[in-house]
C-alpha positions, 0 to 999 in steps of 0.5 A: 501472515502470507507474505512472510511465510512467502518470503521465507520459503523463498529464502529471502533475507528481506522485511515485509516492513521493507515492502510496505516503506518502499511502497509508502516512499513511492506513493508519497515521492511519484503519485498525487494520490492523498496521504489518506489513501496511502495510509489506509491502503497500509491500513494505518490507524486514523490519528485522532477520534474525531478524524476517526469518527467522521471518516466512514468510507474504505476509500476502495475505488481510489485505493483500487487505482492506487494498487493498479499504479504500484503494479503498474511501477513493478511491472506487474500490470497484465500483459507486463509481468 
Protein backbone atom coordinates (compact mmCIF):
# COMPACT_ATOMS: atom_id res chain seq x y z
CA UNK A 1 0.00 0.00 0.00
CA UNK A 2 3.20 2.74 0.09
CA UNK A 3 3.36 3.08 -3.24
CA UNK A 4 0.03 4.21 -3.73
CA UNK A 5 -0.26 6.55 -0.91
CA UNK A 6 3.28 7.80 -2.37
CA UNK A 7 1.84 8.42 -5.80
CA UNK A 8 -1.16 10.33 -4.33
CA UNK A 9 0.50 12.43 -2.15
CA UNK A 10 2.49 13.05 -5.01
CA UNK A 11 -0.57 14.15 -6.83
CA UNK A 12 0.20 11.71 -9.57
CA UNK A 13 -2.50 10.48 -11.95
CA UNK A 14 -0.62 7.25 -12.42
CA UNK A 15 -1.37 3.46 -11.70
CA UNK A 16 0.95 1.07 -9.59
CA UNK A 17 -0.21 -1.31 -12.47
CA UNK A 18 1.49 1.11 -14.83
CA UNK A 19 4.87 0.34 -12.72
CA UNK A 20 4.70 -3.00 -12.52
CA UNK A 21 3.58 -3.57 -16.70
CA UNK A 22 6.44 -1.26 -17.50
CA UNK A 23 8.89 -3.28 -15.39
CA UNK A 24 7.55 -6.63 -16.65
CA UNK A 25 7.67 -5.41 -20.57
CA UNK A 26 11.45 -4.20 -19.70
CA UNK A 27 12.18 -7.40 -18.08
CA UNK A 28 10.87 -9.54 -20.93
CA UNK A 29 12.06 -7.16 -23.99
CA UNK A 30 15.85 -6.20 -22.67
CA UNK A 31 17.23 -8.58 -20.09
CA UNK A 32 17.75 -12.48 -20.27
CA UNK A 33 16.56 -12.98 -16.84
CA UNK A 34 13.94 -16.33 -16.67
CA UNK A 35 10.32 -15.41 -16.76
CA UNK A 36 10.29 -16.91 -13.33
CA UNK A 37 12.42 -14.53 -11.68
CA UNK A 38 10.48 -12.03 -13.42
CA UNK A 39 7.04 -13.10 -12.18
CA UNK A 40 8.20 -13.86 -8.73
CA UNK A 41 9.74 -10.64 -8.50
CA UNK A 42 5.91 -9.39 -8.94
CA UNK A 43 4.98 -12.02 -6.74
CA UNK A 44 2.88 -13.70 -9.28
CA UNK A 45 1.20 -16.76 -8.02
CA UNK A 46 2.76 -20.29 -9.57
CA UNK A 47 0.22 -21.75 -12.12
CA UNK A 48 -0.04 -25.01 -11.39
CA UNK A 49 0.12 -27.25 -8.01
CA UNK A 50 2.40 -29.47 -9.15
CA UNK A 51 4.85 -26.53 -10.41
CA UNK A 52 3.79 -24.99 -7.08
CA UNK A 53 4.87 -27.46 -5.12
CA UNK A 54 8.20 -28.44 -6.21
CA UNK A 55 9.35 -24.84 -6.64
CA UNK A 56 10.58 -24.16 -3.03
CA UNK A 57 13.13 -21.62 -3.57
CA UNK A 58 12.46 -17.57 -3.28
CA UNK A 59 14.92 -16.99 -6.39
CA UNK A 60 16.60 -14.06 -4.02
CA UNK A 61 20.03 -13.99 -5.37
CA UNK A 62 18.87 -13.84 -9.00
CA UNK A 63 15.60 -11.54 -8.14
CA UNK A 64 18.55 -9.04 -6.14
CA UNK A 65 20.61 -8.75 -9.91
CA UNK A 66 17.41 -8.45 -11.63
CA UNK A 67 16.12 -5.20 -9.13
CA UNK A 68 19.91 -4.14 -9.22
CA UNK A 69 19.24 -4.21 -13.29
CA UNK A 70 15.96 -2.17 -13.21
CA UNK A 71 17.86 0.47 -10.99
CA UNK A 72 20.33 0.60 -13.03
CA UNK A 73 17.68 1.17 -16.41
CA UNK A 74 15.90 4.13 -14.37
CA UNK A 75 19.20 5.26 -13.21
CA UNK A 76 18.76 4.75 -9.64
CA UNK A 77 22.01 2.99 -9.32
CA UNK A 78 24.57 4.67 -6.67
CA UNK A 79 26.18 7.45 -7.64
CA UNK A 80 23.56 8.00 -10.78
CA UNK A 81 20.08 9.10 -9.20
Amino acid sequence: MAMPILLRRMDLEVTVHGFRSTFRDWAAETTNFPNEVCEMALAHTIPGKAEAAYRRGDLFNKRRKLMEAWAEYCGCKEGKG
